[in-house]
DRENDO-1510 file (C-alpha; in Angstrom, 1 decimal, always signed):
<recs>
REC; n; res; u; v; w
REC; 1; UNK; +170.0; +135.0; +64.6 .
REC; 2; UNK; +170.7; +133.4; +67.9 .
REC; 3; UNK; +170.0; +135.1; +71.1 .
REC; 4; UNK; +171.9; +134.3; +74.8 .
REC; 5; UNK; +169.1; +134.5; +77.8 .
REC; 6; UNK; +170.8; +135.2; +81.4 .
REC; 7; UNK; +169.4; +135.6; +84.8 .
REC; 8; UNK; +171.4; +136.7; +87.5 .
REC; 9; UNK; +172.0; +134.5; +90.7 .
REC; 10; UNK; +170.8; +131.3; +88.3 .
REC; 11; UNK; +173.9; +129.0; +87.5 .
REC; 12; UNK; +172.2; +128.7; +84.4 .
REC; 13; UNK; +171.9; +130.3; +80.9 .
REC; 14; UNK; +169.6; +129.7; +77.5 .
REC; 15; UNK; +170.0; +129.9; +74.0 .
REC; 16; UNK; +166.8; +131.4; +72.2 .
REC; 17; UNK; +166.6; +131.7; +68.4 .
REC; 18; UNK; +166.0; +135.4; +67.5 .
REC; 19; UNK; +165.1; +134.6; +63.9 .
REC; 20; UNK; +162.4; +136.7; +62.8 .
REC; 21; UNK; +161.2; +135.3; +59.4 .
REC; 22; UNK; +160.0; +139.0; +57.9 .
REC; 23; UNK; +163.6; +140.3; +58.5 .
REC; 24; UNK; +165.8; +137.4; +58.3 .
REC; 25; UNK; +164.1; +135.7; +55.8 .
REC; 26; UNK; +162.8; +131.5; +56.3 .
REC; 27; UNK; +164.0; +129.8; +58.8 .
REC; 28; UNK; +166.7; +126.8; +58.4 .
REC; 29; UNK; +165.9; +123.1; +59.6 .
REC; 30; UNK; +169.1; +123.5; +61.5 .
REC; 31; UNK; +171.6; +125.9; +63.1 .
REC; 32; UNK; +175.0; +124.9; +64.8 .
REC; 33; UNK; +172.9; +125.4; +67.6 .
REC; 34; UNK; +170.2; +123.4; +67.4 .
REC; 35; UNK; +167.0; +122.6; +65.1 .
REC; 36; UNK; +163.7; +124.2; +64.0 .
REC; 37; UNK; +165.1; +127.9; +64.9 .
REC; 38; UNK; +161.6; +129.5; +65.1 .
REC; 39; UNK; +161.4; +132.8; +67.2 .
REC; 40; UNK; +161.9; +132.2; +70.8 .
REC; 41; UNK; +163.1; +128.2; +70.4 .
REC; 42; UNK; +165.5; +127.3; +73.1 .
REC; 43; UNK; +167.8; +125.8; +71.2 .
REC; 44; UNK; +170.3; +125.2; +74.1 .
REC; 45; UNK; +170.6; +125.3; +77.9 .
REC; 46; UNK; +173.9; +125.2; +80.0 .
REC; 47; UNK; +174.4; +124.8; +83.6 .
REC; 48; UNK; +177.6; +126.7; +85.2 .
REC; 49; UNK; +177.7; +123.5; +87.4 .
REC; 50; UNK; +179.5; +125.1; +89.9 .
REC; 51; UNK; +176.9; +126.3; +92.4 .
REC; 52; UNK; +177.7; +129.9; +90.8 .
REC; 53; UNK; +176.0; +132.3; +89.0 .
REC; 54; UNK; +176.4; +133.4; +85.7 .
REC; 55; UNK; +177.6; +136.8; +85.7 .
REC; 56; UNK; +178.6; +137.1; +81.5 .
REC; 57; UNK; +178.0; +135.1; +78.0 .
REC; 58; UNK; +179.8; +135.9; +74.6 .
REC; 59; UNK; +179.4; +134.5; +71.1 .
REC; 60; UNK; +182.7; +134.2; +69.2 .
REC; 61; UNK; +182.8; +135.9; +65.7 .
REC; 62; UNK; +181.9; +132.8; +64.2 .
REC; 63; UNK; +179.0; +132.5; +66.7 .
REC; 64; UNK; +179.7; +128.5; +66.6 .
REC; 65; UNK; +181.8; +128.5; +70.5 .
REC; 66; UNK; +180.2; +130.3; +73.6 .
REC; 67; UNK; +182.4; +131.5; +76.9 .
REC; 68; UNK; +180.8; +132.4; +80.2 .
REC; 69; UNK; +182.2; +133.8; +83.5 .
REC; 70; UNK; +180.6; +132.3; +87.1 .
REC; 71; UNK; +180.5; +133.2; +90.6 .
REC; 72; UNK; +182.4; +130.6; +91.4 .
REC; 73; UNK; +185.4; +131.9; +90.1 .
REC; 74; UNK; +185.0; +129.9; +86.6 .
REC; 75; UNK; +185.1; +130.6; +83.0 .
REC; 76; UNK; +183.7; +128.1; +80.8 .
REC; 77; UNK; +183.6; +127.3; +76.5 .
REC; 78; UNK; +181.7; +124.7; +75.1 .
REC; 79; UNK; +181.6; +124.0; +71.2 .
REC; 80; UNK; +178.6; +124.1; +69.4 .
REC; 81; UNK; +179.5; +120.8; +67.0 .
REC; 82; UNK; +180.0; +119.0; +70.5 .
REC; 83; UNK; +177.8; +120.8; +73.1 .
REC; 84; UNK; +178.2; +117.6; +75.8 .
REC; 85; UNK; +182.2; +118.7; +76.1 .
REC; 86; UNK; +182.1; +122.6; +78.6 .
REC; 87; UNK; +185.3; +123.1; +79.0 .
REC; 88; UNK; +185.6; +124.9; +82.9 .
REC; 89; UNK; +188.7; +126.7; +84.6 .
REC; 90; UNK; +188.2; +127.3; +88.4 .
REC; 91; UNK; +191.3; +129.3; +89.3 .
REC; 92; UNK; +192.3; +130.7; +92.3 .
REC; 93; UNK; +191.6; +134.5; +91.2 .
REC; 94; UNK; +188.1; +135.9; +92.6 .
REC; 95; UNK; +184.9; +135.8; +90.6 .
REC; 96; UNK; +184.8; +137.4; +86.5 .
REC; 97; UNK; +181.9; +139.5; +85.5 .
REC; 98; UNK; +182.6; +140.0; +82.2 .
REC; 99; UNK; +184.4; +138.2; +79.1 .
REC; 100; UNK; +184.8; +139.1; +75.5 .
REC; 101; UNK; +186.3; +137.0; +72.3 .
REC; 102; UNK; +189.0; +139.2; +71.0 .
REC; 103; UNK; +189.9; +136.3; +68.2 .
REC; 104; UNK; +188.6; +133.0; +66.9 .
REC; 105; UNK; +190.9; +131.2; +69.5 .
REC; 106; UNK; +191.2; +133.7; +72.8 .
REC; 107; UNK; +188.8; +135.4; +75.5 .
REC; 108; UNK; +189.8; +138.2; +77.8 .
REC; 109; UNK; +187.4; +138.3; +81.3 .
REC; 110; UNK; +188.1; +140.4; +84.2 .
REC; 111; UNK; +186.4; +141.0; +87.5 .
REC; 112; UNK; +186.9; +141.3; +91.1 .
REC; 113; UNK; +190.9; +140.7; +90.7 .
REC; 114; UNK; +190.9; +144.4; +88.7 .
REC; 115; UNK; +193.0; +142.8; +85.8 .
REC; 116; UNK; +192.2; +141.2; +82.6 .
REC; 117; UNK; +193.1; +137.9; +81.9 .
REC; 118; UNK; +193.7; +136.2; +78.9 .
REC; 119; UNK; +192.7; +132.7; +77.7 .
REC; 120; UNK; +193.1; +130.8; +74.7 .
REC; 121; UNK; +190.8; +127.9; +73.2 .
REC; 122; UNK; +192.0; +125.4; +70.8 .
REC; 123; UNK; +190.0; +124.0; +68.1 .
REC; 124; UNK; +188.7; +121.1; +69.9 .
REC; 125; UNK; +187.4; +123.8; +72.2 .
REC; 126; UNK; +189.8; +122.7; +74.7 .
REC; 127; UNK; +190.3; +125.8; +77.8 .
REC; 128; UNK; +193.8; +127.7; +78.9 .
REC; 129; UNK; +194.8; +130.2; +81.0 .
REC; 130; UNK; +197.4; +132.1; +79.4 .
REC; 131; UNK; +198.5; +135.4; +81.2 .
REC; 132; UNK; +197.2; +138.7; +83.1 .
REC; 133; UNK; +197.2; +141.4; +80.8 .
REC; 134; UNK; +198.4; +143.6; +83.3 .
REC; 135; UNK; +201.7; +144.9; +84.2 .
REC; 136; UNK; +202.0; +145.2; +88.4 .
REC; 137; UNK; +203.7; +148.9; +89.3 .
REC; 138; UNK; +205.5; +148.8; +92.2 .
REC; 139; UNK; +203.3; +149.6; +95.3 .
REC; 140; UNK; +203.8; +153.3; +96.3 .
REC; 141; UNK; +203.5; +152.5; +99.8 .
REC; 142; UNK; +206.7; +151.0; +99.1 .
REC; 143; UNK; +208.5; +154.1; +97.6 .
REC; 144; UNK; +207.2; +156.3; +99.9 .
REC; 145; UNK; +209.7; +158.2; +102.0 .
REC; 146; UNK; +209.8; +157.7; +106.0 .
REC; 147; UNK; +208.9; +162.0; +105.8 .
REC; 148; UNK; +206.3; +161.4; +103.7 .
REC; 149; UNK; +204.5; +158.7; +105.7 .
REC; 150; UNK; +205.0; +161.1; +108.6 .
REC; 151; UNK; +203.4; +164.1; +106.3 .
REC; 152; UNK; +200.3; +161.5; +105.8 .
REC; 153; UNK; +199.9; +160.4; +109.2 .
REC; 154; UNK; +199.2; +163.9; +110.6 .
REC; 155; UNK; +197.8; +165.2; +107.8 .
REC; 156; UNK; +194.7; +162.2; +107.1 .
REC; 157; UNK; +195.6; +160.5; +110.4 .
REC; 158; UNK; +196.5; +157.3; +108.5 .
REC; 159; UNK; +200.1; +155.4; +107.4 .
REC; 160; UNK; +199.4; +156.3; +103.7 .
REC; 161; UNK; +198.7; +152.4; +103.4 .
REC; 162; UNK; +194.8; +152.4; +102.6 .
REC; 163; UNK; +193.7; +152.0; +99.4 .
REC; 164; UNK; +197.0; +153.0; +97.9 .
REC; 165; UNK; +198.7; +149.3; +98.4 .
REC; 166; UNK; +196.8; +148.3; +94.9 .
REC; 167; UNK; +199.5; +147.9; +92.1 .
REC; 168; UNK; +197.4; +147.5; +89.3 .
REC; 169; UNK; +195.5; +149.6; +86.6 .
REC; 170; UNK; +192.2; +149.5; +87.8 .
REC; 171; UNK; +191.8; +150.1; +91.7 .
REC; 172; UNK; +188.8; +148.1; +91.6 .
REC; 173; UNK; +186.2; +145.0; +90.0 .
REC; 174; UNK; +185.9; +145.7; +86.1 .
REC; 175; UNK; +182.7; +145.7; +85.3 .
REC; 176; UNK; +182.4; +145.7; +81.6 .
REC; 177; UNK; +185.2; +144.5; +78.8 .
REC; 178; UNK; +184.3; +145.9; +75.4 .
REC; 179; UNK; +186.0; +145.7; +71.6 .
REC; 180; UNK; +187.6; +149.2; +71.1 .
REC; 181; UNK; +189.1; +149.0; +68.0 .
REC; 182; UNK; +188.7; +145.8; +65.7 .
REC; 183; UNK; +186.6; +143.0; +66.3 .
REC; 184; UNK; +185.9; +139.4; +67.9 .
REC; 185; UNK; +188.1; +138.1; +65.0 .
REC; 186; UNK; +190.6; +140.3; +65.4 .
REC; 187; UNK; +190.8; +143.0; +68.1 .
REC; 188; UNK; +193.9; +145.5; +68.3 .
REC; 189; UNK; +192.6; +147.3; +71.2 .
REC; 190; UNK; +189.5; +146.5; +73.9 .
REC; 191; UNK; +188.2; +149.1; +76.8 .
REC; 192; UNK; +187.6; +148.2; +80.6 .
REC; 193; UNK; +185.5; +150.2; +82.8 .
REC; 194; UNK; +185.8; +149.5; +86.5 .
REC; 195; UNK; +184.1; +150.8; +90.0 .
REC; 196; UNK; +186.5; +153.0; +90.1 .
REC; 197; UNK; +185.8; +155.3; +87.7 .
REC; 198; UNK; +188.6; +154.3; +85.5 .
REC; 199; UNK; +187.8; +153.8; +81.8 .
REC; 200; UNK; +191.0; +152.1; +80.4 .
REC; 201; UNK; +192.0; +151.1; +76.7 .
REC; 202; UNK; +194.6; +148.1; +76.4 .
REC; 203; UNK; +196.4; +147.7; +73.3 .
REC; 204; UNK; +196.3; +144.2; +72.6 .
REC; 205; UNK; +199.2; +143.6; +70.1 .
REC; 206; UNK; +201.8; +145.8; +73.0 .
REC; 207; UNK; +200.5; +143.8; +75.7 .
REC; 208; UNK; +200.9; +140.4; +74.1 .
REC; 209; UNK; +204.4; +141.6; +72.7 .
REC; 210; UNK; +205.3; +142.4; +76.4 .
REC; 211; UNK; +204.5; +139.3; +77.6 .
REC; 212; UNK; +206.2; +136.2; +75.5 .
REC; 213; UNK; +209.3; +138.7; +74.9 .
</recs>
């Protein structure tokens, strides 16, 4: 058993053996994380290198690739067979908080954009942004008739503008992306929870279909 150790605002994360011999039996001389994997051994220890903080970790199924998210507006996979190689994406959407595997070979993250995105990681370990798993609805400020902004403007003294320009799902940060149906070998369907309120479940296999059709 292999543990993931996080502190928040510390661009910096550990990997801890959680073998405990009573339960899991006697220790091996080696892991694909490291050797002697006694209780509480850091076997590993990665800097988001970025000046960011680490805001999420995941193991994939196989437990032998890790992905993290950063303040810095990164997401990051490193290998365990070559644990000198992290493989970073800074993009130009805001800071992640969280990030799952939902196969061998892909991680969805979200955060402060409100939408998931995807990314896929060859075998070498190798880092791509792939796609928003998101479809934008048109704004309703947009469809909203020249009576009805008049209707909003004396009723809320506003233009019907605030907080009804966003034209995604969630109308704010996700905060946690969790494997709904399925697993991190294989997920059909993974749930989003967000500051707003919203608690959203994406079907995988119809989002992916919608997007390389």
């Amino acid at each position: 058993m292999v543990l993931v150790w996080k502190v928040i605002h510390i661009s910096f994360f550990r990997v801890f053996s959680g073998h405990i011999k009573e339960v899991d039996g006697k220790p091996p001389k080696e892991t694909q994380w490291g050797e002697k994997p006694s209780f509480g051994t850091c076997l590993a220890e990665f800097s988001n290198g970025r000046g960011g903080w680490v805001h999420d970790v995941s193991f994939s199924a196989a437990g032998d690739k890790l992905a993290w998210v950063g303040h810095d507006s990164s997401i990051s996979v490193v290998a365990a067979a070559n644990q000198a190689q992290i493989y970073t994406i800074k993009g130009e959407f805001l800071p992640l908080i969280t990030c799952t595997w939902i196969t061998s070979n892909s991680v969805v993250a979200a955060g402060h954009d409100y939408v998931p995105f995807l990314f896929s990681v060859d075998d070498a370990g190798q880092l791509t942004f792939n796609q928003k798993l998101d479809v934008a609805k048109k704004k309703e400020s947009e469809t909203m008739s020249a009576m009805a902004k008049f209707r909003t403007m004396d009723k809320e003294a506003s233009t019907g503008d605030s907080g009804k320009g966003v034209n995604t799902t969630h109308q704010n940060s996700i905060t946690q992306i969790s494997i709904h149906t399925g697993d991190k070998r294989s997920t059909s369907k993974f749930a989003s929870a967000g500051v707003d309120g919203r608690f959203v479940i994406w079907d995988v296999k119809v989002r992916l279909s919608n997007l390389y059709m």
